[in-house]
Wavefront OBJ file of the C-alpha trace (Angstrom):
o trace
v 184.933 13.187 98.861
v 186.112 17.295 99.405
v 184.305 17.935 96.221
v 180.872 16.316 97.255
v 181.024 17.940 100.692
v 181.940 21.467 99.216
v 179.120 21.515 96.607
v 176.560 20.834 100.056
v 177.592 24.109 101.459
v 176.876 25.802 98.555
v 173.434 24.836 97.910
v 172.175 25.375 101.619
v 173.878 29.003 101.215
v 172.681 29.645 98.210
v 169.272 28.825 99.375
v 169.281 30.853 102.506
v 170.188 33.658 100.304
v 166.872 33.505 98.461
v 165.017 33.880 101.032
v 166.767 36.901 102.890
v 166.514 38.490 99.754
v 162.710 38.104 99.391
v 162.349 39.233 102.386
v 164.018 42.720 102.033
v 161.736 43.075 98.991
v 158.561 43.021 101.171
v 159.730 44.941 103.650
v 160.639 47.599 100.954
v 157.285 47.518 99.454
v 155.584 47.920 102.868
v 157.514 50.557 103.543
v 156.695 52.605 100.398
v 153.137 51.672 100.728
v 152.824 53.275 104.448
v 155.240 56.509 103.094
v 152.485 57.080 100.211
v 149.532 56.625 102.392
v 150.970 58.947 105.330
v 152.170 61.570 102.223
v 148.077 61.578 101.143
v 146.636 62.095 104.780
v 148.854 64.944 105.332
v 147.599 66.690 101.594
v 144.171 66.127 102.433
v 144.080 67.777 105.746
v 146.363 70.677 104.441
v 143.667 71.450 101.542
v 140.771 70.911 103.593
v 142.410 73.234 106.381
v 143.769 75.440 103.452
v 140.363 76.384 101.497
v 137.557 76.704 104.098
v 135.407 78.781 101.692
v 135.150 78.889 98.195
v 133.759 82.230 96.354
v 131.305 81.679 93.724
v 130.070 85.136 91.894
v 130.963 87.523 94.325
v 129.056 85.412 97.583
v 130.741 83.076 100.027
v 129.424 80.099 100.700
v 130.578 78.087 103.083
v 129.932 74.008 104.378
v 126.508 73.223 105.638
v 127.092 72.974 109.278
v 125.975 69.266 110.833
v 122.232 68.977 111.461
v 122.387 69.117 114.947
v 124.387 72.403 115.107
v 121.607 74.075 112.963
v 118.693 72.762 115.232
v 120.630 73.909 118.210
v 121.872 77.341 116.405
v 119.876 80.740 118.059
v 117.243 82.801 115.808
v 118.075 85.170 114.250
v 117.416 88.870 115.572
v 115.936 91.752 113.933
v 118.414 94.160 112.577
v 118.109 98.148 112.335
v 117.786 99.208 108.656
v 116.717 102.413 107.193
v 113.902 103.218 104.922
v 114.372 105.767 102.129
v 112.586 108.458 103.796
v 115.746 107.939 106.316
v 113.261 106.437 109.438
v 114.672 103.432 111.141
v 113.237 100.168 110.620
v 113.829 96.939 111.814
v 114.702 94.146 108.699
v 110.830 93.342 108.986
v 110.072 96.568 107.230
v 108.128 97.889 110.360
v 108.587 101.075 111.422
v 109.597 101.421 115.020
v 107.879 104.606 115.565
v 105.196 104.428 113.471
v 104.817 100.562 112.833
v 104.033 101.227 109.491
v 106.041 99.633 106.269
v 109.535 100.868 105.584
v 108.539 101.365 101.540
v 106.276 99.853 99.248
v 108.719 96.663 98.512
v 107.885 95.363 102.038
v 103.922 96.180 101.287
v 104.286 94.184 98.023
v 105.402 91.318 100.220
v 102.934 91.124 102.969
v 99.256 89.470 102.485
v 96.869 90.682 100.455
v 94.051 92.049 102.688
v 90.329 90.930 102.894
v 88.638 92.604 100.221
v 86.964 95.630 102.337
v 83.227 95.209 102.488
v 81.340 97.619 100.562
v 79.520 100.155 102.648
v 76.131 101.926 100.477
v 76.126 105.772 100.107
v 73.102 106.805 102.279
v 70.754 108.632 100.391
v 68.389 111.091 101.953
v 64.838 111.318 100.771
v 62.156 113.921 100.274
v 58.462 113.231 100.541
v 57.466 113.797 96.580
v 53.815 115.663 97.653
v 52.326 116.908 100.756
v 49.122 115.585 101.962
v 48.038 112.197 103.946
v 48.086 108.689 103.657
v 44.740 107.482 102.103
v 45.756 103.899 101.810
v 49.206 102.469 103.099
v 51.433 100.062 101.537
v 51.103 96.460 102.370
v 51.910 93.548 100.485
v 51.401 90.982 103.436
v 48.171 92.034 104.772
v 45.170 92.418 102.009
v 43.494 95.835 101.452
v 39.694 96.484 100.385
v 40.105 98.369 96.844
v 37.192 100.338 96.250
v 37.496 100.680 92.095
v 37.716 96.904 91.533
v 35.636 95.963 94.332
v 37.187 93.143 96.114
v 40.865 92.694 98.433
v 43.936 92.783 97.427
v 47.512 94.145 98.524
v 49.135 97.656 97.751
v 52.097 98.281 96.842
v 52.477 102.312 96.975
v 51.295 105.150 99.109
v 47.953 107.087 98.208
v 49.095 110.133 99.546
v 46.066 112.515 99.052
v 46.332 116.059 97.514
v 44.530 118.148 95.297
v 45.240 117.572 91.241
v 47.683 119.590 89.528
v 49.692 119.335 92.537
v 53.876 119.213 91.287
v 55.351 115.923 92.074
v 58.798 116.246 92.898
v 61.701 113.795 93.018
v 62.068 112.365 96.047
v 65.807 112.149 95.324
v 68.419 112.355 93.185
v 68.888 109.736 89.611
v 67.875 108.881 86.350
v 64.741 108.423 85.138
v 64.353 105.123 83.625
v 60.809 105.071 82.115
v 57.778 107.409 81.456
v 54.727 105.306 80.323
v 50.799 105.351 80.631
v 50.011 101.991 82.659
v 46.839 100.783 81.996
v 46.185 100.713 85.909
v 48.119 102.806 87.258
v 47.917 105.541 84.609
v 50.862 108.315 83.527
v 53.914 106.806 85.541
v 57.891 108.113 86.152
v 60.221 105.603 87.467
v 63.642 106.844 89.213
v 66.810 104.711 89.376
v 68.619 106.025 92.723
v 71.168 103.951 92.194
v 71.942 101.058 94.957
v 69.315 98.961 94.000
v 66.319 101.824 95.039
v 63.403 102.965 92.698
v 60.933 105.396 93.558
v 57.813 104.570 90.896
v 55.523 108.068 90.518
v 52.018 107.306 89.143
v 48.379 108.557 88.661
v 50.116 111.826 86.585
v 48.517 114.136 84.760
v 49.204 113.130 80.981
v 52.887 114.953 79.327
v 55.231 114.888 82.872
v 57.853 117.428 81.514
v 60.859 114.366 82.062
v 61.960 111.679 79.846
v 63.621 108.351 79.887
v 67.216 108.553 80.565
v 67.131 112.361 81.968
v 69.191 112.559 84.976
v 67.171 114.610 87.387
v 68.134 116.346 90.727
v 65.779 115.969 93.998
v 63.147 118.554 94.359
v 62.928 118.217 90.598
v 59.467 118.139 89.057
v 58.452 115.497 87.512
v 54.997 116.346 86.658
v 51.764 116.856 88.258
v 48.696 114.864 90.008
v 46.074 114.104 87.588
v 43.295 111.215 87.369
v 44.749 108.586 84.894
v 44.942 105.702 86.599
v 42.070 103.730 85.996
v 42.434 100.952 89.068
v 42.146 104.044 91.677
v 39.611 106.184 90.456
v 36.775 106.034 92.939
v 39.248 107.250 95.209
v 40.204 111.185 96.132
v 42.741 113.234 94.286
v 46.035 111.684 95.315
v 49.509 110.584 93.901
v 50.449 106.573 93.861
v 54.137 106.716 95.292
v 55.922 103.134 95.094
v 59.483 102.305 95.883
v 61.491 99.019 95.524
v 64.628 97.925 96.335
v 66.361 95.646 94.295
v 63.715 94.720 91.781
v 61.268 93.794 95.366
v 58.071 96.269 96.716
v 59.636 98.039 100.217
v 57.420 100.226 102.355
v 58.435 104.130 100.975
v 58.075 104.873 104.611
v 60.990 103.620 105.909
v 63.628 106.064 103.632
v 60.999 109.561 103.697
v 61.674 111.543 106.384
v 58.953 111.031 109.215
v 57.422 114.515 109.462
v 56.806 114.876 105.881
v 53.102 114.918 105.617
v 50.351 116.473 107.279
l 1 2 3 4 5 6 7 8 9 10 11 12 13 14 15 16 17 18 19 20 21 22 23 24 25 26 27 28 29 30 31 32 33 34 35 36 37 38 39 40 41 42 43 44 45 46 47 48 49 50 51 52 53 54 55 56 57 58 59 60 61 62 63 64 65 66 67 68 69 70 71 72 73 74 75 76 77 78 79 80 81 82 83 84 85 86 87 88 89 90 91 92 93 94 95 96 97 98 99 100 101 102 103 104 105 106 107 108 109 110 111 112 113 114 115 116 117 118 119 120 121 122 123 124 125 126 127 128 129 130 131 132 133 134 135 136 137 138 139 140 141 142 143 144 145 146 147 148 149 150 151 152 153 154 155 156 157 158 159 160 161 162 163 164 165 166 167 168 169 170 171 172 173 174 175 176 177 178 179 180 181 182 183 184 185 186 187 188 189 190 191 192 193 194 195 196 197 198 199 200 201 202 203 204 205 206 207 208 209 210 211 212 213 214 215 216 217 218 219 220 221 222 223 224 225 226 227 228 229 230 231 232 233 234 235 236 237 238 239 240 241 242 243 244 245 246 247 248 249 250 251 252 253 254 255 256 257 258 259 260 261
């Protein structure tokens, strides 16, 4: 009967044992786990507090800041710098004094300007004869032409004068043809450059110019004679044409207004 009651105790003890022994175990375990988890906290906050910055070729660079510190963060104000002929600027390149460019860098970096607009060198003009209008130019209103007996437009001045008369440039250029129209007779054409033309006709035969001769105004370019067929009932005079651009334009308007009698 001892023996039966004695191996009772045992058993219940030796089960109790287990279970104070499993639970030292766990609490061991938990333990280590919360030491290892407070040991990593404390590392991460001591290299994040540690190393701020981190230099990379010579340049910090540092965390991007949280959005709403850089929309609430002040502009940026203009700093003094100086130019290399020793002026101070501001870091816009302008100069304070002058408000012009600090050096060409700055220049480089700015817009390109509009494209200025091209103003034409005004030319002055000399009346190529002296004498008076015989019949004026008019392309829009229809003249009554004498020689071929019926109307039709004009698109010179018959300034009269007596033949052999020099004809002089009226300006300036180069001469781009000398030819014997079959209407117009012996005929020097002037390129003034810009577009302009002065057109020289009814010459006497042999003007002393040819094509492509630059000439110089007041040069002559021949004298008055009686080739041109299409005018010949009329009076000694000199057919003087201009045109701009390839288009008949009233000589008028660029000679001078008290050049003829």
């Amino acid at each position: 009967m001892e023996n039966k009651h004695g191996s009772g105790r045992a058993g219940s003890l030796g089960g109790k044992g287990f279970y104070i022994v499993l639970f030292l175990c766990a609490a061991v375990i938990g333990i280590s786990v919360w030491i290892l988890f407070t040991e990593a906290g404390t590392n991460v906050e001591d290299v994040t507090a540690e190393e701020p910055v981190e230099q990379v070729s010579g340049v910090f660079s540092t965390m991007i800041p949280a959005e709403d510190t850089l929309q609430n963060a002040p502009a940026p104000t203009a700093e003094t710098v100086t130019s290399s002929d020793g002026s101070e600027a501001d870091e816009t390149g302008v100069n304070d004094e002058t408000g012009e460019a600090a050096d060409s860098e700055t220049e480089a970096l700015e817009e390109p300007q509009a494209q200025a607009v091209f103003n034409e060198t005004v030319t002055e003009y000399i009346w190529p004869v002296q004498g008076t209008v015989d019949r004026p130019w008019s392309i829009q209103t229809l003249l009554y032409d004498s020689t071929m007996g019926d109307w039709r437009t004009h698109d010179g001045l018959d300034i009269t004068c007596a033949a052999g008369t020099a004809v002089l440039a009226s300006a300036g250029g180069t001469v781009t043809r000398v030819e014997n129209e079959d209407l117009m007779g012996t005929t020097v054409e002037i390129d003034h450059g810009n577009g302009v033309h002065s057109v020289y006709s009814n010459l006497a035969d042999q003007p002393p110019v040819v094509a492509g001769q630059v000439v110089a105004m007041g040069d002559v370019l021949g004298s008055v004679g009686a080739t041109a067929l299409g005018e010949v009932n009329q009076v000694g005079h000199l057919h003087f044409a201009m045109t701009r651009d390839g288009i008949s334009v009233d000589p008028t308007e660029y000679m001078p207004g008290d050049g003829l009698e």
